[in-house]
N, C-alpha and C positions, 0 to 999 in steps of 0.2 A: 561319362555318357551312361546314362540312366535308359537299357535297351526298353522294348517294347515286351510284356507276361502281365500274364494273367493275376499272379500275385505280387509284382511291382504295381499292378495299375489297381491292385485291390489296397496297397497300402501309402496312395501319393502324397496324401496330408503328413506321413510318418516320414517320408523320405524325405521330401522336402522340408521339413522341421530341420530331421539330423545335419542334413547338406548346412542349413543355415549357421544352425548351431556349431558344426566344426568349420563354417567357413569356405567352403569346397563348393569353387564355383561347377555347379553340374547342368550339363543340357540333356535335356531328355526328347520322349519322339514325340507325344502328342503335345498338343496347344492346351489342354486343360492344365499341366504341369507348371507351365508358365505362368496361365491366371492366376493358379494357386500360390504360387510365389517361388517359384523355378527360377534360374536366371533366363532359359532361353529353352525353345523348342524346335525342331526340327522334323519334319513328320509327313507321310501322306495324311490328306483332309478324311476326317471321319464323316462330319458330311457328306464328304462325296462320294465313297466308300458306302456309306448307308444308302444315297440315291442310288450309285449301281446294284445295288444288291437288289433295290426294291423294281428296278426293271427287269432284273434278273426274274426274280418272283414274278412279275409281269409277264413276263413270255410263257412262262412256265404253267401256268394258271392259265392261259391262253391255248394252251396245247402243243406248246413245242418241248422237243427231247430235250433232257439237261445234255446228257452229251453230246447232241448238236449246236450249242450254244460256246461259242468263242471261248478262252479264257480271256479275262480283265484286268490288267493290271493299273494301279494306282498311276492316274496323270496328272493329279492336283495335290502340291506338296506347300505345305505351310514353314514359314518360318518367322517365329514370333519373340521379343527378346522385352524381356521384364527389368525397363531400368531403376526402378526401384529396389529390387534385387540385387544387381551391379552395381550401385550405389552405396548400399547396404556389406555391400563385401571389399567394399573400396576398389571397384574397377572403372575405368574408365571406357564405353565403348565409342568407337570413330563414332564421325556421324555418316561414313560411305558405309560403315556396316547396317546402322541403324535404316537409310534410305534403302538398304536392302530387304529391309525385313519386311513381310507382310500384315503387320502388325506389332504396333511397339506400345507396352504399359509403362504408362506413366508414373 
């Protein structure tokens, strides 16, 4: 499990390389991981993430106090699995996991 930093998510083309190259099926948090060729990701949606912030900004610019604004926490969670990748490391995945996913690479 490949957590969520600043300097894992500045080096995801590297990591994802090494993972392949030693074979080490790894799931990580964001869904770019997986495009990239991750096996699998797990994660709150940064889109949506981005949309609440920009309402946040919204209110804010509107004239309300930041400290009177709720905190937020992440309700939209992605899970996305690269079977090209699981193929690629010789895994097999169900097809009850796959119909779980929010998104499967072909």
């Amino acid at each position: 499990m490949v957590t969520s930093d600043p300097f894992f998510n500045s080096k995801d083309e590297q990591i994802i390389t090494l993972a392949a190259r030693n074979s080490i099926p790894a799931i990580y948090e964001f869904r770019d991981f997986a495009v990239l060729g991750g096996l699998a990701s797990y994660g709150n949606s940064l889109s949506d993430a981005l949309r609440q912030a920009a309402v946040y900004t919204g209110k804010i610019l509107g004239g309300a106090e930041p400290t009177d604004l709720p905190a937020v926490q992440a309700t939209k969670f992605e899970f996305v699995i690269n079977l090209r990748t699981a193929k690629s490391l010789g895994l097999d995945v169900p097809p009850m996991l796959s119909a779980r996913a929010d998104e499967v690479i072909e």
